[in-house]
Structures are given as C-alpha cells and as structure tokens.
N, C-alpha and C positions, 0 to 999 in steps of 0.2 A: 940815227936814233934807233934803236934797240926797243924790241917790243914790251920791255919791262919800263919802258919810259914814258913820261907823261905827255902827250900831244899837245902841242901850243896851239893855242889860238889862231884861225885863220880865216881871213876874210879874202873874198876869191870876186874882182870886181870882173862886171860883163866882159865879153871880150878878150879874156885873158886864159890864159892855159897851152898847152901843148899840144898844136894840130899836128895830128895822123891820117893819113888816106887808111880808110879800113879795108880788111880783106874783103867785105863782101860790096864794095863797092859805097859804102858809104864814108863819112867824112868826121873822126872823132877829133874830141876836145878831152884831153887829160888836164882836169878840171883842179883835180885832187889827187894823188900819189901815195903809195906806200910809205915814200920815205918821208912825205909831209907826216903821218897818222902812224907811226912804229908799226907798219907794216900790217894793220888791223883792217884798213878798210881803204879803197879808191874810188873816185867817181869820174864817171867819164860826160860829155855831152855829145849827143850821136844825132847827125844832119841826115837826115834818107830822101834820096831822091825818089819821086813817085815810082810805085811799083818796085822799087830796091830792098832789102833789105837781108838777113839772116836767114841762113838753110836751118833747120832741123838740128839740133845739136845738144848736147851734156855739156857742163861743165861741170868735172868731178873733184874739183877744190874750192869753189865758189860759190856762197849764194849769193843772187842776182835780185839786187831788186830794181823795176822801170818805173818811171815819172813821168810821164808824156805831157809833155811841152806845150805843142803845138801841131796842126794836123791828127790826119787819122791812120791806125794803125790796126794790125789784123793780130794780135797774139795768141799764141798756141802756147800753152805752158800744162803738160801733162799729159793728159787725156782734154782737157779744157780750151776752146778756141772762144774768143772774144773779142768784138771791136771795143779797140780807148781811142777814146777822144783825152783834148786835154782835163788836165786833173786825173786822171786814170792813173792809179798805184797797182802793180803789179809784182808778186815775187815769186820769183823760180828757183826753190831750193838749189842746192847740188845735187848731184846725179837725176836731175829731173830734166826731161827733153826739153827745149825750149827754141821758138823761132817768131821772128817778126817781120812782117812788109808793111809797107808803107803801101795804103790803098785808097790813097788821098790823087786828086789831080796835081797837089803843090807840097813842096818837100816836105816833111814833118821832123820831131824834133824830140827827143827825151832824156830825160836824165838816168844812167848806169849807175846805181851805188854795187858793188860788191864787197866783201868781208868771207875770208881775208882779202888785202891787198895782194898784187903779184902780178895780173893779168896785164895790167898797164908795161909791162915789159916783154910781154907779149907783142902789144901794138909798135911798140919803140922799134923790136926788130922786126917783123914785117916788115918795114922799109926795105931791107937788104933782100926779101926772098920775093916780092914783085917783080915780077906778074906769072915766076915759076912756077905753075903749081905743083911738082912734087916735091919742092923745097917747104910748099905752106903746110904739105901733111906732117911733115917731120916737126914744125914749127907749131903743129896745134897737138900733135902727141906729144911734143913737149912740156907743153903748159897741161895736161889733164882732159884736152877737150874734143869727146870724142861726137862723131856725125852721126845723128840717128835716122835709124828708117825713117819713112813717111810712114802715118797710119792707113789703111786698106777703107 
C-alpha cells in the first residue's frame, strides 16, 4: 500500500502481533505496521521488566507518543521527568530527547504510537545485530536515532 492510499480497517485482537526482543532489553509487540497504515503511523506494545527500560535518545524522524498500560514508569521527555501510571499519554516530538524505565517492582506495559511509520523495521532487524553492540550503532544511525547526553 502506497502512502497515497486509503488505510483499511483494522481490528488488532489481544495477543496478536509481532514479538521482538527489544534492544534495550525489553519485549516489543508490533501491533500495527507501516505497511498495515500506507506507511503513516505504527504502534508497538512494549513489556519492561522492573528497572529496564530506554537510554536517553532522539528520534529524528518520528513523533512518539506513550500510553501506559500497566505499571509505573519514570519518563524524561525534554527537559521534563514524570512518573505515569496507567492511563498516562505522553508525547515526544521528533528531535526531542526522550527515555523510559520502568520503576515499578512488576513489569510494566505501554503503548508506542509513532507517525510516520518506519521504526518497526527497525526492530525486525535487531534480530540479526544481537547482542553486537557496534552492529546496533550502525542499526540505530540508520534509522535517525541518535543517543543523548544525560542532563547534569
């Protein structure tokens, strides 16, 4: 489907989707795809074990937005740190830092919308560059996604 095309209808039952072992040691669910939505938007479901989560990072083609599930989590998006609980919406432009842990005793759980799509092909190949890490830097400056300082 071609991004000039009209996206069909899609109903996406529990349980279902495309498990990824994530780079940063969590457990994604490609939920939703590019190629479902002409390439416009994807959504992932992301499992964090306690204390796991996301380093500090940009991404400079995507805006990000989270949905927290289940569990507690500690997000940095900006200059801005906040704990979500669930029901917690959160968005992180493009080119804005952004990082999550999980600061719950039991896993937690959110929903990745991004726009555009792209990133979920990203995760696809991770596969092949685990648990290399100088293959994952090449693998995340290829997708746009660069690692930011911490703040002081």
């Amino acid at each position: 489907m071609s991004n000039t095309e009209t996206a069909q209808p899609l109903i996406v039952q529990p349980g279902s989707g495309e498990i990824i072992p994530g780079l940063a040691g969590d457990m994604l669910t490609i939920k939703i795809d590019g190629d479902t939505t002409g390439g416009r938007s994807c959504v992932f479901e992301v499992e964090t074990p306690p204390g796991g989560g996301t380093p500090l990072h940009r991404k400079t083609r995507e805006d990000e937005l989270f949905f927290v599930l289940e569990g507690r989590y500690e997000f940095q998006i900006g200059e801005s740190t906040v704990q979500a609980m669930p029901g917690s919406l959160l968005l992180a432009p493009r080119n804005v830092a952004r990082r999550c842990v999980n600061v719950g005793a039991t896993k937690a759980r959110y929903l990745s919308f991004f726009t555009p799509a792209g990133i979920e092909n990203m995760s696809r190949e991770s596969r092949s560059v685990l648990p290399r890490p100088p293959d994952v830097e090449t693998l995340l400056s290829k997708y746009g996604i660069v690692r930011a300082a911490n703040r002081s």
